[in-house]
C-alpha positions as CSV (number, residue, x, y, z in Angstrom):
1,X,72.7,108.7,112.0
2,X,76.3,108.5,112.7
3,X,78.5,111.6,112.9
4,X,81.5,112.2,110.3
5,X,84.4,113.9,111.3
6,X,88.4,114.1,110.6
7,X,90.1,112.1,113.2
8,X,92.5,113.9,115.2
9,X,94.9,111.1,115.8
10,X,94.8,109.7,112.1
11,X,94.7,113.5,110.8
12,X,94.6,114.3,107.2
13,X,95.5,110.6,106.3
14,X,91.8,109.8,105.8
15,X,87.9,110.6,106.9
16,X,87.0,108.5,109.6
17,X,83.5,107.3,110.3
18,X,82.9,107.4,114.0
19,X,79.7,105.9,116.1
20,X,76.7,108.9,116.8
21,X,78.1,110.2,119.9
22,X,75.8,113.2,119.8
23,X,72.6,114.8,117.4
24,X,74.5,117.1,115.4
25,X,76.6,115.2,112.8
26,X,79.4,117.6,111.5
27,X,82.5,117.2,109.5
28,X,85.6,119.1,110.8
29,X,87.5,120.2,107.9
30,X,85.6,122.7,105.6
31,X,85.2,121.7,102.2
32,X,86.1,124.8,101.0
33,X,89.4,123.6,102.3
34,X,89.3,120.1,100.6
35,X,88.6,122.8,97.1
36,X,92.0,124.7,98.1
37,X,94.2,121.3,98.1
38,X,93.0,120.6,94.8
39,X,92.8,123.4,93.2
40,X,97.0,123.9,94.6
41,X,97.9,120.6,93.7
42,X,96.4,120.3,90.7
43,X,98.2,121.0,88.3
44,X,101.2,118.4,90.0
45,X,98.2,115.6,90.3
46,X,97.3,116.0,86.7
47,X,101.1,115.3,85.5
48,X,101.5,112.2,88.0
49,X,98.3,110.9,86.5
50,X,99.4,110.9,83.2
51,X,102.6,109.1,83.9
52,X,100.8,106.2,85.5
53,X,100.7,103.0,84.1
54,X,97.3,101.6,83.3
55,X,97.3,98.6,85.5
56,X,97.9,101.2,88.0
57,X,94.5,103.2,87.8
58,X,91.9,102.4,90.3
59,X,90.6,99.7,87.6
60,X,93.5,98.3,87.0
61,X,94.3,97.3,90.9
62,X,90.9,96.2,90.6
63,X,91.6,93.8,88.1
64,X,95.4,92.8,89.7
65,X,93.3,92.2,92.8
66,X,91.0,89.5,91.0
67,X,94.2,87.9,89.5
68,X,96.0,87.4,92.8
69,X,93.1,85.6,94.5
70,X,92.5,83.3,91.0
71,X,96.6,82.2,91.1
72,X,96.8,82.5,95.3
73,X,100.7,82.5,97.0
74,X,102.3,81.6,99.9
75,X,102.2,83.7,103.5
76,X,105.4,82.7,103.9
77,X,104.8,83.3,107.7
78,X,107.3,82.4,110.8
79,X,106.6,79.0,112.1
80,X,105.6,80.2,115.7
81,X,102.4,81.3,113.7
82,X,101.3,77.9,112.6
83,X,98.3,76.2,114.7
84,X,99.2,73.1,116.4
85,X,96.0,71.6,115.3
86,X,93.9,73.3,112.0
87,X,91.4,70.6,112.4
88,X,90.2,72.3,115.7
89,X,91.1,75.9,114.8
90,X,88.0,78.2,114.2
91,X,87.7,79.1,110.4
92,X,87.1,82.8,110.1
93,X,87.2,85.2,107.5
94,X,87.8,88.8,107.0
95,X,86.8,91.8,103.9
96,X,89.9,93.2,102.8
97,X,87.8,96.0,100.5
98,X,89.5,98.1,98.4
99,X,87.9,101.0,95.9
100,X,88.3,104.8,95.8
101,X,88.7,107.2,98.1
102,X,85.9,110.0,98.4
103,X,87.5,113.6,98.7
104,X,91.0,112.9,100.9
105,X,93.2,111.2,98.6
106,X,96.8,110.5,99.3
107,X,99.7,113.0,99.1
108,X,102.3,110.3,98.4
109,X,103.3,109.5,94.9
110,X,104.4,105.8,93.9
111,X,102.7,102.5,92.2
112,X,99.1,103.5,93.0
113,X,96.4,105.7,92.3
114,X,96.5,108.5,94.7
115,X,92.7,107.4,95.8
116,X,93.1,104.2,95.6
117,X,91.9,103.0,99.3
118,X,91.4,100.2,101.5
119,X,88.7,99.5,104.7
120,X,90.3,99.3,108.1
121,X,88.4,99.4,111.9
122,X,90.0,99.7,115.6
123,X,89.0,97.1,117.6
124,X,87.3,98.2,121.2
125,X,89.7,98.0,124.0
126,X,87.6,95.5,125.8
127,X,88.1,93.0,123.4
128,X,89.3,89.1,123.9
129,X,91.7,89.2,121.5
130,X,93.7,91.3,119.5
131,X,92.0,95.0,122.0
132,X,92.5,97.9,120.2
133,X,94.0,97.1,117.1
134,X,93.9,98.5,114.0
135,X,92.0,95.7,111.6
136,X,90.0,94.0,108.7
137,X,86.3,93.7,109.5
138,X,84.9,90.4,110.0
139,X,84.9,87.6,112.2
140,X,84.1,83.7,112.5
141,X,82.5,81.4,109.4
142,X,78.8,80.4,111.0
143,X,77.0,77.2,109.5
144,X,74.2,79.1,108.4
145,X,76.9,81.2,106.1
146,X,77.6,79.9,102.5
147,X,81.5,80.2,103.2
148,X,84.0,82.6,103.8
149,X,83.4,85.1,101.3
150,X,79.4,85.3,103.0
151,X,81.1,85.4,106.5
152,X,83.6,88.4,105.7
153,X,80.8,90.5,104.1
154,X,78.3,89.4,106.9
155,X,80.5,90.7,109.3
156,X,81.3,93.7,107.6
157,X,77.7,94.8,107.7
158,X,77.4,94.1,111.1
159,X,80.4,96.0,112.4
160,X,80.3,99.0,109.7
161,X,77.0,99.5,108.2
162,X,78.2,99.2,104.8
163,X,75.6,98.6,101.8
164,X,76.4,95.2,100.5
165,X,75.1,95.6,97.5
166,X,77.9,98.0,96.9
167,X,80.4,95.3,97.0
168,X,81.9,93.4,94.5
169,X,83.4,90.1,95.8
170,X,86.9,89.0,93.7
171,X,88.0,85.8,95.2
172,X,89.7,84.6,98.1
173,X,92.9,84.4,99.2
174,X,94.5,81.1,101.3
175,X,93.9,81.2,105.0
176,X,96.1,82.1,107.4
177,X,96.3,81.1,111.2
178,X,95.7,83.4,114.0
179,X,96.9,81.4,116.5
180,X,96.4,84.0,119.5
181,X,92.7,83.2,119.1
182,X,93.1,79.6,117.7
183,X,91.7,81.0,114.4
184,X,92.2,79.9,110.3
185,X,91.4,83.2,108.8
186,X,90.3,83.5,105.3
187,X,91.2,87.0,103.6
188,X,88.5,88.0,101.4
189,X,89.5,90.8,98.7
190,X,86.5,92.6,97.7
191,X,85.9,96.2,95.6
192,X,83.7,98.9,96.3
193,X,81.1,99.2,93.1
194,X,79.3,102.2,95.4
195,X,80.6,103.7,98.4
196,X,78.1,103.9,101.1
197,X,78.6,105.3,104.8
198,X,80.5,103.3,106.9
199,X,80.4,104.1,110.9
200,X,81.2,101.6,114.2
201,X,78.1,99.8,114.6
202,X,78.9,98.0,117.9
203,X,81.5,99.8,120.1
204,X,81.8,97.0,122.1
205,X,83.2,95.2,119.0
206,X,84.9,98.0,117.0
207,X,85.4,102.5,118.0
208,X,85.8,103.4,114.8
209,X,86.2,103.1,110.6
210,X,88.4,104.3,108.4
211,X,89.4,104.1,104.8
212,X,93.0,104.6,104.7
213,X,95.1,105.7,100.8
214,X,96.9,102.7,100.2
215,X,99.4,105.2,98.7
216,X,100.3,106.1,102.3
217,X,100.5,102.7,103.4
218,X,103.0,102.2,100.7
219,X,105.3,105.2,101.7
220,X,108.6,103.7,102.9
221,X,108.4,106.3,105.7
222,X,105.3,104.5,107.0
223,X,106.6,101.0,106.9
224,X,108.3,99.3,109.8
225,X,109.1,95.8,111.6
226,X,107.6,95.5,115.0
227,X,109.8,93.5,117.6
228,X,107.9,91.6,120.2
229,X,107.8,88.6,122.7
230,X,105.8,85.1,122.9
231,X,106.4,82.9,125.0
232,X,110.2,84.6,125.4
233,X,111.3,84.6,121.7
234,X,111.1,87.6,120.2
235,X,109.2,87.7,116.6
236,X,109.4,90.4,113.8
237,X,106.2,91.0,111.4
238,X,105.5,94.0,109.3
239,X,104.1,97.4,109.8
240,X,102.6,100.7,109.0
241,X,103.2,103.6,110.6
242,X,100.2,106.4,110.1
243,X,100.9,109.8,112.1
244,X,100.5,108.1,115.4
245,X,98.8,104.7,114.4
246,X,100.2,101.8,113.9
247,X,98.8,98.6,111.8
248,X,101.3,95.8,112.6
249,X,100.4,92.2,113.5
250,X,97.7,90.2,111.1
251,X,96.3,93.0,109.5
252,X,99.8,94.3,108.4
253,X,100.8,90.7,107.3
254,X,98.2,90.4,105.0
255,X,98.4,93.7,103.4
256,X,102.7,93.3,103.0
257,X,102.1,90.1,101.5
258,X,99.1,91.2,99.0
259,X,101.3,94.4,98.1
260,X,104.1,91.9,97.5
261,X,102.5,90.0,95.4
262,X,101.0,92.6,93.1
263,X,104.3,94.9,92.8
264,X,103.1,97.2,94.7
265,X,105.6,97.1,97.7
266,X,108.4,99.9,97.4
267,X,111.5,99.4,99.0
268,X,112.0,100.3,102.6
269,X,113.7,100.4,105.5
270,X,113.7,96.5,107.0
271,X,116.0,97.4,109.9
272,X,113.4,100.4,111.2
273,X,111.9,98.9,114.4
274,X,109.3,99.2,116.7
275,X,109.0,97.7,120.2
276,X,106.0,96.6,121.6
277,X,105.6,96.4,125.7
């Protein structure tokens, strides 16, 4: 059974689901502290719930979510990213799952619900491609899968454990190349109809899963470009900032875009970088 605890790099931010490192599961902040946020916020959290707009409750992103992957848009990526050949390039696909957060929502305030939350993993250090990063579980499309939808979710059982029968499929969105890995990555937005645990299955594969406020992804204060080099030209892509962790590369590329594209985004500071070495 895998442990729960808070993380104590990503903090308060979210709960995150580690592997069973040991046979006393335990979770690290007290509820009876989780009763004393609400109970002092609640009276502000009732008043910022009534201003919301119904497309913005948890059922209305739901909804926005399932009209962006029936009309699709453009990734309107740098050029360096295209693949020299699709024909040859891998197709893979990956869950982007949104629903609502269990008992940590979001502090921030803006276009979302405060629990409205999306399913991120940190890939193990030893990996091929892309070690350490924070991303989107899944993986490549196999023959014996009936297309990228079945691939993402596959994969997403695999590396978190999650029920699938607790997931709602919406669509797809176009693929995007990965060309680091020579890889035509389908995003696959999907919504949590019932949570179920979610821990690292495989830590040669992934160290850890996390359900992050999309709120707090939206903060201005957490967005940011990150500057780095290929093949000596330096490239810019978006990214999130999370008390320590950052979400840059594919991952934050997809979600910019997708916030983009449903009014979500707020505006932020473009010209706040972040080197990589």
């Amino acid at each position: 059974m895998p442990a729960i605890a808070d993380s104590s790099v990503l903090g308060r931010l979210h709960r995150v689901y580690f592997a069973a490192i040991s046979d006393s599961p335990s979770i690290m902040r007290p509820a009876a502290d989780i009763r004393w946020d609400l109970l002092n916020d609640g009276g502000a959290l009732r008043a910022e719930l009534l201003n919301y707009d119904p497309l913005m409750t948890d059922t209305g992103a739901r909804a926005q979510l399932a009209a962006l992957c029936g009309r699709g848009f453009d990734w309107a990526v740098d050029p360096s990213r295209m693949l020299i050949d699709p024909a040859l390039a891998r197709p893979a696909a990956v869950l982007v799952l949104f629903g609502v957060l269990d008992d940590l929502p979001s502090r921030a305030t803006g276009p979302v619900a405060r629990d409205l939350d999306v399913l991120l993993h940190r890939r193990a250090a030893t990996m091929g491609h892309h070690p350490g990063q924070i991303a989107f579980p899944g993986g490549g499309v196999e023959n014996s899968d009936a297309g990228p939808a079945a691939a993402a979710l596959r994969e997403a059982v695999e590396e978190t454990g999650l029920d699938p029968d607790g997931v709602e499929i919406l669509g797809t969105l176009p693929a995007l190349p990965l060309p680091v890995s020579n890889n035509l990555v389908t995003p696959v937005p999907a919504w949590w109809t019932r949570s179920s645990t979610v821990a690292a299955v495989d830590r040669r594969e992934a160290v850890e899963v996390f359900r992050v406020p999309v709120a707090d992804l939206l903060d201005p204060l957490n967005r940011a470009s990150v500057v780095f080099s290929v093949a000596g030209r330096a490239l810019s892509t978006p990214a999130f900032t999370l008390e320590g962790v950052l979400v840059w590369g594919f991952t934050a590329i997809v979600l910019s875009r997708m916030f983009d594209e449903l009014g979500w985004a707020v505006p932020w500071d473009r010209s706040r970088t972040i080197e990589l070495h």
